[in-house]
C-alpha positions as CSV (number, residue, x, y, z in Angstrom):
1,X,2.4,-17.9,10.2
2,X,2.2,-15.3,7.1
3,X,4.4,-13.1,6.5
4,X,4.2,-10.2,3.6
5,X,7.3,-10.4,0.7
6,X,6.4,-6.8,-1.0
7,X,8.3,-4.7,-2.9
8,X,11.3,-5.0,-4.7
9,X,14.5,-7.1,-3.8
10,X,17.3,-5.7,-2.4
11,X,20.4,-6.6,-0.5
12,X,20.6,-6.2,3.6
13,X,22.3,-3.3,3.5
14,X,20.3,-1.4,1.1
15,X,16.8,-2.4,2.4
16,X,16.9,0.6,5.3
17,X,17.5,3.6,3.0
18,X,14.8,2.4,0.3
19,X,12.2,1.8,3.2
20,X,13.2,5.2,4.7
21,X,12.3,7.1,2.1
22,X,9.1,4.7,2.2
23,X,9.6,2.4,-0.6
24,X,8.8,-1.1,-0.4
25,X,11.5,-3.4,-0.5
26,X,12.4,-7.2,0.2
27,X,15.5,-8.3,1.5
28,X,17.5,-11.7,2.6
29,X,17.2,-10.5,6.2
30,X,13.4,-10.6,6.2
31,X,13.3,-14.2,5.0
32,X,16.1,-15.6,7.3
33,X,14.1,-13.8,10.3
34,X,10.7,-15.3,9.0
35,X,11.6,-18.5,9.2
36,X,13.6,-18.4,12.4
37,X,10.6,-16.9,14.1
38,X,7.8,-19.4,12.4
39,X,6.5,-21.6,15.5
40,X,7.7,-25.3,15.4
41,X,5.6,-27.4,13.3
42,X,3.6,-24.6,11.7
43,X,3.0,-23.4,7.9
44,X,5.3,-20.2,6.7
45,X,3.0,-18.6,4.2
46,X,4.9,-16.1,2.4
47,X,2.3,-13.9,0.4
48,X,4.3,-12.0,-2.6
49,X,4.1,-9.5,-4.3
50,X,7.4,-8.3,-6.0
51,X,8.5,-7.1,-10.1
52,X,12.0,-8.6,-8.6
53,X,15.3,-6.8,-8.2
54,X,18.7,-7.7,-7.1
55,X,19.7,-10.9,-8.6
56,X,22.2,-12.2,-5.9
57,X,19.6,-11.7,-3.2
58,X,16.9,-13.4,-4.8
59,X,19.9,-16.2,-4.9
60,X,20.2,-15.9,-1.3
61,X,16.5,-16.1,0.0
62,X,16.3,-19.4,-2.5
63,X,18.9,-21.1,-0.6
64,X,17.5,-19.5,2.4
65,X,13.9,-21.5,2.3
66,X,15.7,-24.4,0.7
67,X,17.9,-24.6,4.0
68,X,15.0,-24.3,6.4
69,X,12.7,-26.9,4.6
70,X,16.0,-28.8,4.5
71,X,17.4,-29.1,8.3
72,X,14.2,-27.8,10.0
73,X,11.6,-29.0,8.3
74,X,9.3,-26.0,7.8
75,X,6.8,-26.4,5.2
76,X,7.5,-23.0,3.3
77,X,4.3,-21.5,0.9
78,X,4.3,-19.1,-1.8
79,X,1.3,-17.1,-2.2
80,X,1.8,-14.9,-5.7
81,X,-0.9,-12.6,-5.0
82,X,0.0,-10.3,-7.7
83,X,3.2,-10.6,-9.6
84,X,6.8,-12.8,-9.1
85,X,8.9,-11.2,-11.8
86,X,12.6,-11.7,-12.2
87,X,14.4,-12.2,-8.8
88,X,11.0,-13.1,-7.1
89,X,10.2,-16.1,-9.4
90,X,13.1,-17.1,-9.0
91,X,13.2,-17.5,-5.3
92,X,9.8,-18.8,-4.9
93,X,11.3,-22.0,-6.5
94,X,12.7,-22.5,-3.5
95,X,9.2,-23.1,-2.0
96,X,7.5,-26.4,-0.8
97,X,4.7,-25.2,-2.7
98,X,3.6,-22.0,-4.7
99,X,0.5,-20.7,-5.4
100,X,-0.6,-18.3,-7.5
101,X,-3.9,-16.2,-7.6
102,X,-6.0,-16.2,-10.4
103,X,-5.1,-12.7,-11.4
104,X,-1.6,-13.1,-10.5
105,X,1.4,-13.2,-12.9
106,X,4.7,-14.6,-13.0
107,X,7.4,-13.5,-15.9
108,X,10.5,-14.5,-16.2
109,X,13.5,-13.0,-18.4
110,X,17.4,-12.4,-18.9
111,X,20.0,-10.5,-16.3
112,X,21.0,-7.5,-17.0
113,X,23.6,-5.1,-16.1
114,X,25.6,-1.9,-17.0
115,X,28.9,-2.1,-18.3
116,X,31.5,0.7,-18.9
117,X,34.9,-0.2,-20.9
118,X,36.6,-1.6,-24.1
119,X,35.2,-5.0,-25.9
120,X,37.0,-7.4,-23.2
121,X,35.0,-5.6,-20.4
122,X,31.8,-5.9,-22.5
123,X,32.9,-9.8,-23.2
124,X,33.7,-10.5,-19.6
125,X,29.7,-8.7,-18.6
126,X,28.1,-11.5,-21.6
127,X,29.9,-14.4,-19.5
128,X,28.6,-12.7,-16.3
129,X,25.2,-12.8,-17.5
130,X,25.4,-16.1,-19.1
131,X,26.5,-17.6,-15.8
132,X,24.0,-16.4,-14.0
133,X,21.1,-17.3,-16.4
134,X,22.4,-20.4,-16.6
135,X,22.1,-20.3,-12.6
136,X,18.5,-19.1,-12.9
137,X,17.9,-22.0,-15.1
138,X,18.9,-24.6,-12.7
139,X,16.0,-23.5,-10.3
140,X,13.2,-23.2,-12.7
141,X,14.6,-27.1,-13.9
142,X,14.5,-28.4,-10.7
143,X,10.9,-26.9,-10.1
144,X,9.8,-27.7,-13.4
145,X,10.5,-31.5,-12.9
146,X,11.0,-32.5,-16.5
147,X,6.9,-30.6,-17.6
148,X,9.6,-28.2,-19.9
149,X,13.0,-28.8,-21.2
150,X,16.0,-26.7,-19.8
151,X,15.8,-25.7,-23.7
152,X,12.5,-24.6,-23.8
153,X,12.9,-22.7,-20.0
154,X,15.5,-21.2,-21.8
155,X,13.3,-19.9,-24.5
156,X,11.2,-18.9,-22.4
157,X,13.5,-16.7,-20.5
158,X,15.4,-15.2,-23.5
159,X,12.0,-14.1,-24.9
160,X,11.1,-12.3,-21.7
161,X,7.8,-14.7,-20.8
162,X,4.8,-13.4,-18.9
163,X,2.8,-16.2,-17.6
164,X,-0.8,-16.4,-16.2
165,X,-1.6,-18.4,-13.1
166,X,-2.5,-21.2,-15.6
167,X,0.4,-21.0,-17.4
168,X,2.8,-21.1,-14.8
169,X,1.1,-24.1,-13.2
170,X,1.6,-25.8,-16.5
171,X,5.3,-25.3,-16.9
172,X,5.8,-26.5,-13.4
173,X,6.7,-23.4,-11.9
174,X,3.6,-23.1,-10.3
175,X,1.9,-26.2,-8.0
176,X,-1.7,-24.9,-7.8
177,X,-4.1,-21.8,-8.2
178,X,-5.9,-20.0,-5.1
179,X,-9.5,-19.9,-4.9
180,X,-10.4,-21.9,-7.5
181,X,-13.5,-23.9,-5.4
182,X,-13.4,-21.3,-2.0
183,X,-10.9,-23.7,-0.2
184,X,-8.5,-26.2,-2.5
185,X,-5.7,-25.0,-5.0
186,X,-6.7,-25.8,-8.1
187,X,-4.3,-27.1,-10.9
188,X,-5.7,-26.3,-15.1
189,X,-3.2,-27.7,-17.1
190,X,-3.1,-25.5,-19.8
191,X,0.1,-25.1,-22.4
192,X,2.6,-22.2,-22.2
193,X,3.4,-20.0,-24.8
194,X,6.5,-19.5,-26.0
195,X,6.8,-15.6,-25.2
196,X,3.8,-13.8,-24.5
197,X,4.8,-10.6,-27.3
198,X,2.8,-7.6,-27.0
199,X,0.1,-8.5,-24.8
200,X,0.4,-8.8,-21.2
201,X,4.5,-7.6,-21.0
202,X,2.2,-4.3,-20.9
203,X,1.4,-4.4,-16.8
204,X,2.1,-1.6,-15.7
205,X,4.2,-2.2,-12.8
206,X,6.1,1.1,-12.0
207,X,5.8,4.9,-13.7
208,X,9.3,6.1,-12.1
209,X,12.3,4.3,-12.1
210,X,13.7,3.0,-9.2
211,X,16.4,5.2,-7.3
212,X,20.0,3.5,-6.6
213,X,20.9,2.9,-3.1
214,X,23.8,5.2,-3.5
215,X,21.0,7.6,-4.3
216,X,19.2,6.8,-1.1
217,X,22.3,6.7,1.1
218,X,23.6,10.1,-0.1
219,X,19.9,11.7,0.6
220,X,19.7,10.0,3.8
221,X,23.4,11.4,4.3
222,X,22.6,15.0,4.0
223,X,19.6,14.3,6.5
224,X,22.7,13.6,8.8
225,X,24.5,16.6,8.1
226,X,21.2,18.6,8.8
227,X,20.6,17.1,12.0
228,X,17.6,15.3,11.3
229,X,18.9,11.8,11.1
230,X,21.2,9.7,12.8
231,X,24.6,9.1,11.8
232,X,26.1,5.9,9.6
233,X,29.0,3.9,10.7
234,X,31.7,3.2,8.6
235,X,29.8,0.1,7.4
236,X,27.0,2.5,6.2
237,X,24.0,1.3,8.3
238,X,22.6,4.3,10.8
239,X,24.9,4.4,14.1
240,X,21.3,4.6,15.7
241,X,18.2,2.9,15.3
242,X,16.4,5.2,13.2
243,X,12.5,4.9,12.5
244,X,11.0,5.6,9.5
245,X,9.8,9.5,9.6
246,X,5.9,9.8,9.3
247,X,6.1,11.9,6.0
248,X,4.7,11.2,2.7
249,X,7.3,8.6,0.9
250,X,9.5,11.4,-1.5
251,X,8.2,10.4,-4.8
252,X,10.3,8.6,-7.1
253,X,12.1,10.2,-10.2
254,X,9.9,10.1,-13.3
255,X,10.7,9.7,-16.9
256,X,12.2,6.0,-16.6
257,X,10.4,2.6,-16.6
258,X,11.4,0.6,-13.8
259,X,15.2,-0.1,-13.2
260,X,16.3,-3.3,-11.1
261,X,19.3,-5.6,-11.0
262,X,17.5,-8.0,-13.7
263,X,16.4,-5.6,-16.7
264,X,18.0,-2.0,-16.0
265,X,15.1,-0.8,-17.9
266,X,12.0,-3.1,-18.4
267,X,10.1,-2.5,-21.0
268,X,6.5,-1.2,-19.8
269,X,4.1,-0.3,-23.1
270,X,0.5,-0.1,-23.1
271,X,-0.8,-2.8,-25.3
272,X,-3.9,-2.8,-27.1
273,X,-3.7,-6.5,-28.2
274,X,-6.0,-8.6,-27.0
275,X,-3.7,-11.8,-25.3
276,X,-4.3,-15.1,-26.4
277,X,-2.2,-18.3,-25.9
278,X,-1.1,-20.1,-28.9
């Protein structure tokens, strides 16, 4: 069975409002229900395509697909058809096997997060996000299976690494690369570069930034209030089943480069250097 992983990653309760107000999103939900659903003793291909989002959710689909292939013995696939940045690379470690397109990208880099308050609140948010990279570490370890150090994934994540399909295979987070003879996966072992600087951090993967779910909820609220929506429960979620209106998608706010759970705003240049591995 295939099933589609687009968009960014959210939690449960914030994947209606964003796909509402037609934006793509990826959620824990989806993956649970995928691989419930997948008929007995058949592939789940997951094809992704995802610049990554809520840290704690991409946690949660990991452990998800590492349950499954665990007690019920579904053979779980990654196809990277595009990009796995952030969250999304981080839970297609949790795959039997990931693939990655010969065009397709995978980039990995530090949490990040807002914080408000005096230096302890600012000291407590730096042993969050240590925690948690520390966290991220241990799946790109395990995949990596002693091709790179936990030192030198950790370089590679503090320097905010983009890696081709080549690359990615080479630092074992990657098994194989689509298409490479029409039919089998092929591997190129090729070395990885320590940060990829200038050159292909410039993909352009969103002009807007990405709204907030309390953003989402509060427009989605005054639909309510107008009538044209059904109500929330006290949980939030609609009291209803609401579909999604058949409007163009409201366009996102513009001025920002894309905001998520990982890198509140990732840097998105242009670049006009050529890439090159060294």
């Amino acid at each position: 069975m295939r099933v589609q992983l687009n968009g960014y990653v959210v939690e449960d309760g914030n994947a209606f409002f964003y796909r509402y107000f037609g934006i793509g999103v990826i959620c824990p939900r989806d993956v649970r229900e995928a691989l419930a659903n997948n008929p007995e003793g058949e592939e789940l291909i997951f094809e992704v395509n995802s610049p990554g989002g809520s840290v704690f959710s991409g946690f949660e689909i990991y452990s998800a697909i590492r349950t499954a292939r665990r007690e019920s013995n579904i053979r779980v696939v990654a196809e990277v058809q595009s990009i796995a940045a952030s969250a999304a690379s981080t839970f297609v470690e949790g795959c039997s096997q990931i693939l990655m397109a010969p065009v397709a990208q995978m980039m990995i880099h530090l949490p990040s997060t807002y914080t408000e308050g005096d230096v302890n609140d600012h000291r407590k948010s730096i042993a969050i996000l240590e925690a948690i990279t520390a966290s991220i570490l241990n799946a790109y370890e395990l995949r990596s299976a002693g091709k790179l150090s936990r030192e030198r994934l950790d370089a590679l994540i503090r320097n905010e690494t983009w890696m081709t399909a080549q690359e990615a295979v080479a630092a074992g987070l990657a098994d194989g690369i689509l298409y490479a003879d029409g039919e089998t996966p092929l591997v190129i072992p090729e070395r990885v570069t320590n940060a990829v600087g200038g050159g292909i951090r410039a993909l352009a993967l969103s002009a807007g930034a990405m709204p907030s779910p309390e953003d989402l909820r509060a427009r989605y609220q005054k639909l309510v209030d107008q009538g044209k929506a059904p109500a929330m429960n006290e949980d939030g979620t609609p009291a209803a089943p609401a579909s999604v209106p058949d409007h163009t998608p409201a366009p996102m706010p513009q001025g920002g480069a894309l905001k998520d759970d990982w890198r509140n705003l990732a840097r998105v240049e242009l670049s006009k250097k050529r890439f090159c591995a060294n």
